[in-house]
N, C-alpha and C positions, 0 to 999 in steps of 0.2 A: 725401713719404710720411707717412700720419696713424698715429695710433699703432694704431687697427683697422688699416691696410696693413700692420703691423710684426705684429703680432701672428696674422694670420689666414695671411702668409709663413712664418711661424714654425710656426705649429701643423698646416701643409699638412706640413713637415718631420718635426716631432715622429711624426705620426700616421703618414707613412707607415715611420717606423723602428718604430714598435710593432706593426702591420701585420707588418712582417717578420719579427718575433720571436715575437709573438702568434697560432696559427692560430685560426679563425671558431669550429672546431668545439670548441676549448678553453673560449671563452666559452658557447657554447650548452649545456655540461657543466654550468656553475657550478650551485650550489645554487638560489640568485635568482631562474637565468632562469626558474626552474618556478614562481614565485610570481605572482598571482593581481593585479597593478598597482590601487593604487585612483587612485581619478577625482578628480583637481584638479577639475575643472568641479563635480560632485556636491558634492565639500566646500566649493565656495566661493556655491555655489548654495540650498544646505539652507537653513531656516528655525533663525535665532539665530545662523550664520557669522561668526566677528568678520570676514572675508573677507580678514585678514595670510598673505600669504608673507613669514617671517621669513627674513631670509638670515643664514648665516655664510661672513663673508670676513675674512678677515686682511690684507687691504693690496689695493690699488688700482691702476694708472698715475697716474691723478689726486691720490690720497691721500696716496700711499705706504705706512706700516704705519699698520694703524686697527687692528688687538688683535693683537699674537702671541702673547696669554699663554692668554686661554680655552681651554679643551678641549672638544671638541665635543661629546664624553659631555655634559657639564656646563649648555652653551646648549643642545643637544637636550634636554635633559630640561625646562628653566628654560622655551623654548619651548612644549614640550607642558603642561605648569602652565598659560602662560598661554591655552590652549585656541588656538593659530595653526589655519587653513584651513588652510595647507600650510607645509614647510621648503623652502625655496630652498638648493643647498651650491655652492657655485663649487669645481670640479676640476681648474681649470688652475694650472698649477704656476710658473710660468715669471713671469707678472704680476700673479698675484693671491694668491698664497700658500697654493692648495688642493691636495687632492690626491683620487684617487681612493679612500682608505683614508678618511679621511673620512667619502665618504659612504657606506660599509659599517659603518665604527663608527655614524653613523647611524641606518641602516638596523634596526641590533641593538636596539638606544635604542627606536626609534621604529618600531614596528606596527601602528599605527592612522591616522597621517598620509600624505597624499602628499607626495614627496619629487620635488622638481626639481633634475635636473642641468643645474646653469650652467657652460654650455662654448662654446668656438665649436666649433661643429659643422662641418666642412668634407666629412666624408664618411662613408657609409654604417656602415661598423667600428664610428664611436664612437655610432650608436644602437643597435647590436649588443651593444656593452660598454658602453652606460647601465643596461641591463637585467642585462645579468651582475652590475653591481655591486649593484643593488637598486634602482632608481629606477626613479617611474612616468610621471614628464614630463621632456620633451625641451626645449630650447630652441632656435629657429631663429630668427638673427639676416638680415632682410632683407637689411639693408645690405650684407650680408657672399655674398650668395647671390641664384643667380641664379631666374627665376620658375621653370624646369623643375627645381631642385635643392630648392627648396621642395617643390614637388610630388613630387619623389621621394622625398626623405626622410621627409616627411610622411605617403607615401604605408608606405613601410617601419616606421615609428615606431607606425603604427596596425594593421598587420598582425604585428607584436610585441606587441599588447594596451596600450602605449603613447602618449600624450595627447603633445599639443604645445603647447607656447608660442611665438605667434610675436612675434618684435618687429618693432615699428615705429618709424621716429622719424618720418618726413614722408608724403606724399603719394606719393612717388616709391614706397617702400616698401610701402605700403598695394596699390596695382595689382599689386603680384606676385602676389598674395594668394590666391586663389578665397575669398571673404568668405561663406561658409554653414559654420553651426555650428563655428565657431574658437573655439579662445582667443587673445585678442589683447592682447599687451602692446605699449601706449605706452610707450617708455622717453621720459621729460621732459632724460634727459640725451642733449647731443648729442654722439656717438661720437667724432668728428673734433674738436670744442673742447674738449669736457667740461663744457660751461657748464651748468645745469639750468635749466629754465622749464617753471612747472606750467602752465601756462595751453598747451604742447603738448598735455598731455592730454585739456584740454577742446576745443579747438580740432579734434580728429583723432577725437573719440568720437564727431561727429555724422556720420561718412564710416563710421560702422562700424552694419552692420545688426544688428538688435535680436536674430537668432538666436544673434548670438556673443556670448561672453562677455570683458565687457573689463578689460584689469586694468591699472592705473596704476603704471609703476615708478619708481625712484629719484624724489631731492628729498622724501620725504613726512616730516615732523618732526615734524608737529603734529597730534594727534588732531582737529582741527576742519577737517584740509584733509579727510580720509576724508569724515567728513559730508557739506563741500560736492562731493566729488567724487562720491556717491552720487546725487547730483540727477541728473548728467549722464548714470547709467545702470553705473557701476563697481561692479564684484562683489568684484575683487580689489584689493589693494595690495600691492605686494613694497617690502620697509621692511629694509635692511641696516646700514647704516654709522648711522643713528641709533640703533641696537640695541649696535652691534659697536664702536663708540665709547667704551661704557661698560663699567667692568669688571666688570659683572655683567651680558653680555646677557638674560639669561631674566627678570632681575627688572625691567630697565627696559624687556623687551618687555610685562611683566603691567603694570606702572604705565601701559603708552601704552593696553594694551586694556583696561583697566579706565575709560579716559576717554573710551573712542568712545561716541559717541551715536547 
């Protein structure tokens, strides 16, 4: 069992005990879900985009704790200074140290950005409750999911006024897909090792049609891989653990965007 099998097991359970304590109609009350979702694609697409999703995570499977001390007030704000395309916030609680308060303290911070909830998505609720909490993109992990749950989701994500991220690691991934007008995240890291190889990215961006929008995640350290990865046709970059590392994410995410070219 890989540690995706361990954790996607786990959060089939989690969800359906929140499920049972949470009704639909509660979330569809929240303040949130009546707000107005902006468009990842739009901000990472504009003319001058630094084209960063910054993430905040607090600890990994792979890592273990990579900051627990930041407060999110504090890298949300440090982030909007450095003018990020979008916030990335990881919600899971259990392996990575988020939580869904988060990205509502978030949310309060930041009214001008798109805001991506990083989650395993296993069912329909939690893009019901992305949107109660404040967030304007979803994230669906292939690997983890099958082509018709893609499409479902996908399908219910966009008719909440909600955007999607999809990820990809391989080939296999890529085919679940329906490849018109997506966002398409390469993750370079592979799920089952953990290993990272940027040259995934480039390799999987020429299988992806030019309507979609491609975004390059983890592995990115160095403001000169963005450049070279802009050749291949990449809009976005989601950049976390080299942000969340340092204990000042906001300031060492403006030092990295001050050095893209």
């Amino acid at each position: 069992m890989t540690i995706l099998d361990k954790i996607i097991a786990f959060k089939k359970k989690e969800v359906a005990k929140i499920k049972a304590e949470v009704p639909v109609k509660k979330l569809v009350e929240s303040p949130n879900f009546k707000r107005q979702p902006l468009s990842l694609k739009k901000s990472l697409l504009e003319v001058g985009s630094t084209g960063v999703i910054a993430e905040f995570k607090r600890q990994s499977p792979s890592k273990g704790i990579i900051n627990d001390k930041a407060l999110i007030t504090d890298v949300t704000n440090g982030y909007l200074d450095a003018n990020v395309a979008a916030q990335s916030i990881l919600t899971d609680t259990s392996f990575f140290g988020g939580t869904m308060a988060d990205l509502m303290e978030a949310r309060v911070e930041n009214q001008i950005k798109p805001i991506l909830r990083k989650d395993f998505i296993v069912d329909g609720f939690q893009i019901v409750e992305a949107k109660a909490i404040g967030a304007d993109v979803i994230l669906l992990i292939a690997a983890c999911l099958t082509k018709q749950e893609l499409k479902n989701y996908g399908k219910l994500a966009t008719d909440l006024g909600l955007e999607v991220l999809y990820e990809v690691h391989n080939q296999q991934d890529l085919d679940k897909i329906e490849l018109s007008n997506k966002i398409i995240g390469i993750n370079n890291r592979n799920l089952n090792t953990f290993e990272v190889d940027l040259e995934n990215s480039i390799s999987l961006a020429n299988q992806i049609p030019d309507t979609c929008v491609k975004v390059s995640e983890s592995g990115i350290s160095d403001p000169k891989i963005i450049t070279g990865l802009k050749e291949y046709g990449f809009h976005g970059f989601l950049i976390g653990e080299n942000f969340m590392k340092e204990e000042n994410p906001g300031i060492a995410c403006q030092e990295f965007i001050s050095q893209i070219r």
